[in-house]
C-alpha positions as CSV (number, residue, x, y, z in Angstrom):
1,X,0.0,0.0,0.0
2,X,2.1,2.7,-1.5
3,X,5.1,4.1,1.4
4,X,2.6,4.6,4.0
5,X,3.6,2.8,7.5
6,X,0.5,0.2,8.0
7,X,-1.3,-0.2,11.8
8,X,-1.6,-4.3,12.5
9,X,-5.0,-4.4,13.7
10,X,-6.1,-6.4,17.0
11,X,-7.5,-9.0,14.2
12,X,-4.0,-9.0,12.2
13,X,-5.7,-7.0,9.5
14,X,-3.4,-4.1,8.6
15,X,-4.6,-0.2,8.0
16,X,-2.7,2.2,6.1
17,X,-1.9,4.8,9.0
18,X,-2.2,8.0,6.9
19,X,-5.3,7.8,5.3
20,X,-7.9,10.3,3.0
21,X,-11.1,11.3,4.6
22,X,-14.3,12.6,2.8
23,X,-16.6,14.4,5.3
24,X,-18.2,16.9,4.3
25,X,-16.9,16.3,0.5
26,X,-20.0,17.2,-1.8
27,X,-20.9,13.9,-4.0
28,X,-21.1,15.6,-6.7
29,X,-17.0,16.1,-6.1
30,X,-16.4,13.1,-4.1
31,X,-15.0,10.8,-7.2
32,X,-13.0,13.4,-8.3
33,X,-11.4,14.5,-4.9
34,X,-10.8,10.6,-3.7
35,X,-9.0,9.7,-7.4
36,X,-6.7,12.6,-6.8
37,X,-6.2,11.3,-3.6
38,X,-5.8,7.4,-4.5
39,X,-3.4,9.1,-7.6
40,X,-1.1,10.9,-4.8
41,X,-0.7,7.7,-2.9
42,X,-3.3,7.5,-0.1
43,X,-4.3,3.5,-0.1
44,X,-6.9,4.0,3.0
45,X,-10.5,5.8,2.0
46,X,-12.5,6.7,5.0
47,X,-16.5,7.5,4.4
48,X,-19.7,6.7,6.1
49,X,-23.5,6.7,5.2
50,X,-23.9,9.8,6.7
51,X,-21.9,12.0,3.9
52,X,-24.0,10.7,1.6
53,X,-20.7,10.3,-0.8
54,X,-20.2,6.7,-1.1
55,X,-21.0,6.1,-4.3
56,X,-18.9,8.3,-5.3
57,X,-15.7,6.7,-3.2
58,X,-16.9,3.3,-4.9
59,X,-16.6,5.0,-8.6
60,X,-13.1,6.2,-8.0
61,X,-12.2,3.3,-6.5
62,X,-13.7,0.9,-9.7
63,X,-11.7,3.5,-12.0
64,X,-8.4,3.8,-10.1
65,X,-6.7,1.0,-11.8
66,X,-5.4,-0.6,-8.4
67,X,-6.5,-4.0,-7.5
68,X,-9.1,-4.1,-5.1
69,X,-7.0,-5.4,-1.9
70,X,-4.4,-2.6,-2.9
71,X,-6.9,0.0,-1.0
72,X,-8.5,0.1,2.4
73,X,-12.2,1.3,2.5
74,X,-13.6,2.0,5.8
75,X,-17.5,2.9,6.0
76,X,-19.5,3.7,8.8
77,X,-23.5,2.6,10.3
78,X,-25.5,5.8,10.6
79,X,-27.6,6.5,14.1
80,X,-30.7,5.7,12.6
81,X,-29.9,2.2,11.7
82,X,-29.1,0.8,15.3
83,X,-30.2,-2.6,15.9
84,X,-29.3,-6.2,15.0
85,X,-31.0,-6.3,12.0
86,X,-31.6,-2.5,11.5
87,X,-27.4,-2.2,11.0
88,X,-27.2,-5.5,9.0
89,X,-30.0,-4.2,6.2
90,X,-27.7,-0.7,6.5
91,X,-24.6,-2.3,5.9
92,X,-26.1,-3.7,3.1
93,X,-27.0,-0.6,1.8
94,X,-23.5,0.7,2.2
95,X,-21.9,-1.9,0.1
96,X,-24.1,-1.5,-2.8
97,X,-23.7,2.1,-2.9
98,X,-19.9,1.7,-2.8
99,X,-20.1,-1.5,-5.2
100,X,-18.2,-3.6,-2.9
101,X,-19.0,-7.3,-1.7
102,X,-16.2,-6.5,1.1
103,X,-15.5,-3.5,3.4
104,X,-12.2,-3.8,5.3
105,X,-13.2,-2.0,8.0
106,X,-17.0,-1.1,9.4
107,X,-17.5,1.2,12.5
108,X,-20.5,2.2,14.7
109,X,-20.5,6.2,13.5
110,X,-22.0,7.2,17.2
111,X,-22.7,5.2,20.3
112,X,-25.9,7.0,20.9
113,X,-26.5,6.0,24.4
114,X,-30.1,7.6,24.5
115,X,-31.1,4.6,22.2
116,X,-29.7,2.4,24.2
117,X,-28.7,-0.2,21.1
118,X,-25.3,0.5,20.3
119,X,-24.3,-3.1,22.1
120,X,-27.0,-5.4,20.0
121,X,-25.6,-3.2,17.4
122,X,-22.3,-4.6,18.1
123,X,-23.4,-7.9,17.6
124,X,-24.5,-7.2,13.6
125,X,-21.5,-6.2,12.9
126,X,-19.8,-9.6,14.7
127,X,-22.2,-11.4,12.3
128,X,-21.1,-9.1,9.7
129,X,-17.3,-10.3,10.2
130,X,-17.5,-13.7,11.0
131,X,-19.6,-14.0,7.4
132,X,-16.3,-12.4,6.0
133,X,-18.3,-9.8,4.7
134,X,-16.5,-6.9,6.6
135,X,-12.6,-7.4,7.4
136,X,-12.5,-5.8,10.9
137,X,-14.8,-3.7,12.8
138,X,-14.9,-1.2,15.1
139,X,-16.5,2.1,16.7
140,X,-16.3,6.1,16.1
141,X,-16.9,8.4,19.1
142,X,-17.2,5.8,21.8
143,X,-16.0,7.0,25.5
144,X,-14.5,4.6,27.8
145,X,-17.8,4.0,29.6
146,X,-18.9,2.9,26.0
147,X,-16.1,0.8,25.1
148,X,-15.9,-1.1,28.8
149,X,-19.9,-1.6,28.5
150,X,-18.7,-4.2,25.4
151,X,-15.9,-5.8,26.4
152,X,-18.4,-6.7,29.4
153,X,-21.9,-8.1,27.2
154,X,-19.9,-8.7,24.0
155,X,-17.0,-11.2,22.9
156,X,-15.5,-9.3,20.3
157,X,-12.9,-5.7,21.1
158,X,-13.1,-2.8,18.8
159,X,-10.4,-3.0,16.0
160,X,-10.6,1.1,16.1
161,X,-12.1,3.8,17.5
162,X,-12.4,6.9,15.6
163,X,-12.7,9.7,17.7
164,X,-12.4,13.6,17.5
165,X,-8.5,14.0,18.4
166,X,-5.6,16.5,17.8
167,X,-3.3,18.8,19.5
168,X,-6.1,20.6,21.7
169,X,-8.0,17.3,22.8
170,X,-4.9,14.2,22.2
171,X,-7.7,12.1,24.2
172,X,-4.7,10.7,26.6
173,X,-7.1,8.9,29.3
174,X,-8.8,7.0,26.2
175,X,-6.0,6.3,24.3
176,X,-4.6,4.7,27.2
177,X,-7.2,2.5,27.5
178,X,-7.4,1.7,23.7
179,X,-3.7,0.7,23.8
180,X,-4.7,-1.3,27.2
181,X,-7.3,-2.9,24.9
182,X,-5.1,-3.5,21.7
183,X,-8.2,-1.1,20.0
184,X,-6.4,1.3,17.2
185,X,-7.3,4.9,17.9
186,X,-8.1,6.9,14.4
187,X,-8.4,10.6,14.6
188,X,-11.0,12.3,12.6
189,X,-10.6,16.6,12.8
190,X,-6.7,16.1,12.9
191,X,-6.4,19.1,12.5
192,X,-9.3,21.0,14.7
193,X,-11.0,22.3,10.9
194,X,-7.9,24.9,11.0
195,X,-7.9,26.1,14.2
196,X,-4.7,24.5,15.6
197,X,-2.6,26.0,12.3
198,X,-1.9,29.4,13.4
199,X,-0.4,28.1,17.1
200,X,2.7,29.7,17.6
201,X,4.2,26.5,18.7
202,X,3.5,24.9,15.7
203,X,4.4,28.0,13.2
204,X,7.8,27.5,14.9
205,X,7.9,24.0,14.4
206,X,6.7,24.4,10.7
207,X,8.8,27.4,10.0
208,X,12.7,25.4,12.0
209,X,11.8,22.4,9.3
210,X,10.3,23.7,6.3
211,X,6.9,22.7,6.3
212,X,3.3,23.3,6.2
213,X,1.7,23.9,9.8
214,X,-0.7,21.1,9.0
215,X,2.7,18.6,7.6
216,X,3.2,19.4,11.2
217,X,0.4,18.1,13.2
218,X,0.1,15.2,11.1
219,X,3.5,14.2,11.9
220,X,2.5,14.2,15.1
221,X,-0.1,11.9,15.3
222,X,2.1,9.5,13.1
223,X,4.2,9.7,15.8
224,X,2.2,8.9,19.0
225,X,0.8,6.6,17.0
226,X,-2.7,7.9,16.0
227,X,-4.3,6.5,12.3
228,X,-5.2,9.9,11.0
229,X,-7.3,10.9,8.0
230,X,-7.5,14.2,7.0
231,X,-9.5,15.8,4.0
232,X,-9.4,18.5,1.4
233,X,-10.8,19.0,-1.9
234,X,-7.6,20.8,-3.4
235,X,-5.1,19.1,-5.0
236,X,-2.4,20.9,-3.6
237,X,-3.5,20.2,0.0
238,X,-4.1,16.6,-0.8
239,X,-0.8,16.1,-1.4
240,X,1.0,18.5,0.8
241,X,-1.0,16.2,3.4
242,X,0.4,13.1,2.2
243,X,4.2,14.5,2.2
244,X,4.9,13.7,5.5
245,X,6.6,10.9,5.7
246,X,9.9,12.2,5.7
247,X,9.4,14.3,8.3
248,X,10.6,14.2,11.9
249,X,9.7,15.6,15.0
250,X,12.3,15.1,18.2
251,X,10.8,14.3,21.5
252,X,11.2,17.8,22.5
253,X,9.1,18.6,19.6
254,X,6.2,16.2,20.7
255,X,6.7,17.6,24.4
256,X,5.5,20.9,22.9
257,X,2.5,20.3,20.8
258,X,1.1,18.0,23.9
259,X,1.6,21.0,26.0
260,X,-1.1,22.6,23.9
261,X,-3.9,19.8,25.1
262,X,-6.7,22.1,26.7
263,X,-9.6,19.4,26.6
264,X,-11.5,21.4,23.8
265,X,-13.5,19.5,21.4
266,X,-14.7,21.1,18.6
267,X,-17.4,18.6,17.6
268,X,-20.0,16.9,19.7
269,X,-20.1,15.3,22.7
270,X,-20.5,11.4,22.2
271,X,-22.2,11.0,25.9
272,X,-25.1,13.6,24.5
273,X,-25.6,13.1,21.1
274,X,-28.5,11.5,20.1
275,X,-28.7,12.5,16.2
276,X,-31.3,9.9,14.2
């Protein structure tokens, strides 16, 4: 999967650990956007029902040229579809639209505790991987109460959890526990939509090694070890965001940017949201 250092998953599947993501990328630009992206090297696709742009990640990825094992296509089980066999008709739903009989990697989008489901959700997506119809699954935006809730009723850990994670909320408690848990932690906002950029910590850093600011913060989650999956529509950006690989941050380096943790999220709370 082109240069990019792959995560061994809990399940010995491996993830690319720089991957593209497509939130909030119109459909009507979404083949476009993810073949520029599969053309600068990125082997790892990350959608979900919810941006309503899978069909257009499943056209780039039919035209791409690359075999089919050759890229890594994670979707995700909107809120509405909790329940056993409410998330195995979505799934369903999913694939067509992508035009895939296989999805390496499936999460839970939101744990949506006021529905109280997310665990017999859990158990369509075991079904879902012991018919070898998904490669791994996992979870987005689960807390630690959420994650220790399965390992007690369920038999099966989270490959991943994709949660909201970069310099201003690096999500230490949890990621503590994920690596407790062998559960991969993927970071979705990376980059806080921007608002991490202009920190005068990382302007130095960015500035002392010849880089963008956000060439900066993604070398840092490479680093501690994050999956990270950042987005743009511009072709520049796409692969200015993919040129990391060469770069290297010291320890002192990393000491600094986690100095800039102030436990702000910029999304939602996962413990309150209860969007169906």
């Amino acid at each position: 999967m082109s240069d990019v250092p792959t995560i061994t998953l809990n399940n010995n599947v491996q993830i690319p650990q720089l991957g593209f993501g497509v939130f909030q990328v119109p459909p009507q630009d979404t083949e476009r956007v993810v073949s520029t992206a599969l053309e600068t090297g990125y082997r790892s696709i990350d959608t979900a029902a919810a941006y309503q742009n899978e069909r257009g990640v499943g056209r780039a990825i039919a035209s791409c040229g690359l075999d089919r094992d050759e890229v890594f296509v994670t979707t995700k089980l909107w809120n509405s579809d909790h329940g056993y066999d409410q998330a195995l008709r979505a799934f369903d739903a999913s694939a067509r639209r992508l035009g895939l009989d296989t999805v390496d990697l499936y999460l839970i989008h939101w744990p949506v505790p006021a529905a109280d489901r997310y665990v017999e959700t859990w158990k369509a997506l075991e079904k879902l991987a012991a018919d070898g119809r998904v490669r791994a699954i996992g979870v987005s935006n689960f807390t630690a109460e959420h994650l220790r809730r399965l390992f007690a009723e369920t038999g099966t850990v989270p490959a991943v959890n994709q949660v909201e994670l970069h310099p201003n909320f690096p999500q230490t408690e949890l990621r503590t526990l994920h690596a407790e848990q062998g559960i991969a932690t993927e970071a979705w906002s990376p980059l806080a939509q921007g608002t991490v950029l202009s920190d005068a910590t990382i302007t130095r850093l960015a500035d002392r090694y010849g880089v963008t600011p956000a060439q900066v913060v993604l070398r840092w989650h490479l680093q501690i070890g994050n999956i990270v999956i950042p987005k743009s529509v511009t072709p520049r950006r796409i692969r200015e965001n993919f040129n990391v690989l060469n770069v290297g941050l010291s320890p002192a380096d990393l000491a600094a940017i986690a100095a800039l943790d102030t436990g702000t999220r910029i999304g939602a709370d996962p413990a309150t949201v209860d969007w169906r």
